[in-house]
Each structure stands twice: as structure tokens, then as C-alpha cells.
C-alpha positions as MATLAB code, in Angstrom:
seq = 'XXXXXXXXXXXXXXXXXXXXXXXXXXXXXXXXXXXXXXXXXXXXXXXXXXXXXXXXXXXXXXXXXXXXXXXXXXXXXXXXXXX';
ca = [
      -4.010  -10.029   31.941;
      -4.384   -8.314   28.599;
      -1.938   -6.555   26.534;
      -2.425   -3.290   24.959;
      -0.236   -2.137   22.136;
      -0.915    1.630   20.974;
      -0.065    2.087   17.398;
       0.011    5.588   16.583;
       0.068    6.994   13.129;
       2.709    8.328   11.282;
       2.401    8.908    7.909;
      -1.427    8.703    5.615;
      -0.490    9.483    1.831;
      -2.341    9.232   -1.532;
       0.049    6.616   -4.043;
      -1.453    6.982   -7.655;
       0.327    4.246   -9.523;
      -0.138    3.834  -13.118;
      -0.332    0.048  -14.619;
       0.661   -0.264  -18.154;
      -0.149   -3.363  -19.809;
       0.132   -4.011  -23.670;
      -3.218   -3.958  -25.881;
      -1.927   -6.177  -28.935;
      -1.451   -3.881  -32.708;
      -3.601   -1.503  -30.485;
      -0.925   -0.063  -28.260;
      -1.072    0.164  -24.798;
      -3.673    0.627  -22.159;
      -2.845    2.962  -18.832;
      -4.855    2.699  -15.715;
      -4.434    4.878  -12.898;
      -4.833    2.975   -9.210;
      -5.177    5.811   -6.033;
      -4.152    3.801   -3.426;
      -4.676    5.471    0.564;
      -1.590    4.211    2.318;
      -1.366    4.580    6.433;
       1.854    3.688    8.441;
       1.528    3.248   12.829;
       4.732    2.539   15.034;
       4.660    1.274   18.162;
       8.274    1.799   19.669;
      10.623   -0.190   17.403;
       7.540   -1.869   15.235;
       5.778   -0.266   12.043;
       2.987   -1.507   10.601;
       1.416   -0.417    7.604;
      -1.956   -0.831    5.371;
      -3.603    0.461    1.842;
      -7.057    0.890    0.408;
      -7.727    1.443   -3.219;
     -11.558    2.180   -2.837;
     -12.692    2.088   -6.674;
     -11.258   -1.559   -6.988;
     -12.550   -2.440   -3.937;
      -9.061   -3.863   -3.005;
      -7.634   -3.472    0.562;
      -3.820   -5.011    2.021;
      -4.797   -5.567    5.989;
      -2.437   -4.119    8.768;
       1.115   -6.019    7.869;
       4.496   -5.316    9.662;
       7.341   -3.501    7.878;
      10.523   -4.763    7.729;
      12.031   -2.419    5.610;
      14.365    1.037    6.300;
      12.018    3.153    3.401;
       8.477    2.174    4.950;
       7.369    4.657    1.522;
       9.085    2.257   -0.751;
       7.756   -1.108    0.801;
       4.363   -0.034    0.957;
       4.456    1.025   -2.837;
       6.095   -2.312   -3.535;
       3.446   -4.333   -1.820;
       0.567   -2.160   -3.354;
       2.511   -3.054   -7.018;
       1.863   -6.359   -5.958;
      -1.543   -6.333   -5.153;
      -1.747   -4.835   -8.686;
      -0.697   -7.559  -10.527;
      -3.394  -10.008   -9.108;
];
């Protein structure tokens, strides 16, 4: 018998996050990444994923554990950032 789990979705948003990183006597540099961020439940679960298209980066379907699904997908996309 297979099981079927129906994850609907509940939330797409566009994150733009900016990474500042140092450039020596020169200053800083400031790039912009546009990350697409989706969020599914299904009953008590949530399970969310991000694209950022022009870095060809993507974080794959992950569950949530968090009570701000927002704030834990923008934490795991700053993460992605720093790689």
C-alpha cells in the first residue's frame, strides 16, 4: 500500500538579502541575492524550500521546526550564502 501525503502551499515570497563583505583599503562590496522562498503544510508538518536563480543555488524541500517559518527560511538561505 502506498502513502500519499498532500502538501499544500502556504506562503511563496521574494527574500532579497544583501551580503556585505569587506574589500580591503577599498571599502566594502554589497551584493544583492533574490531568493524565491515556498512553504507547504501537511496537518501539523511544514516544509519549506528556496531558489536563487542567478546563482544557480537551490535548498531542496527541508522540514521546519521552527514557530516563525519566515525567519527560519531566511536563516537557512543566510546560510547557503556564506558557502
Amino acid at each position: 500500500m502506498e502513502l500519499v501525503r498532500k502538501f499544500n502551499i502556504i506562503s511563496q515570497y521574494l527574500v532579497e538579502i544583501d551580503n556585505v563583505r569587506p574589500m580591503g583599503n577599498m571599502g566594502t562590496k554589497t551584493e544583492t541575492w533574490s531568493w524565491e522562498i515556498s512553504i507547504a503544510q501537511h496537518e501539523e508538518e511544514y516544509r519549506g524550500r528556496a531558489i536563487e536563480r542567478s546563482r544557480d543555488r537551490e535548498i531542496p524541500w527541508i522540514v521546519l521546526n521552527g514557530n516563525v517559518l519566515d525567519k527560519e527560511m531566511i536563516e537557512i538561505c543566510k546560510r547557503q550564502m556564506s558557502k
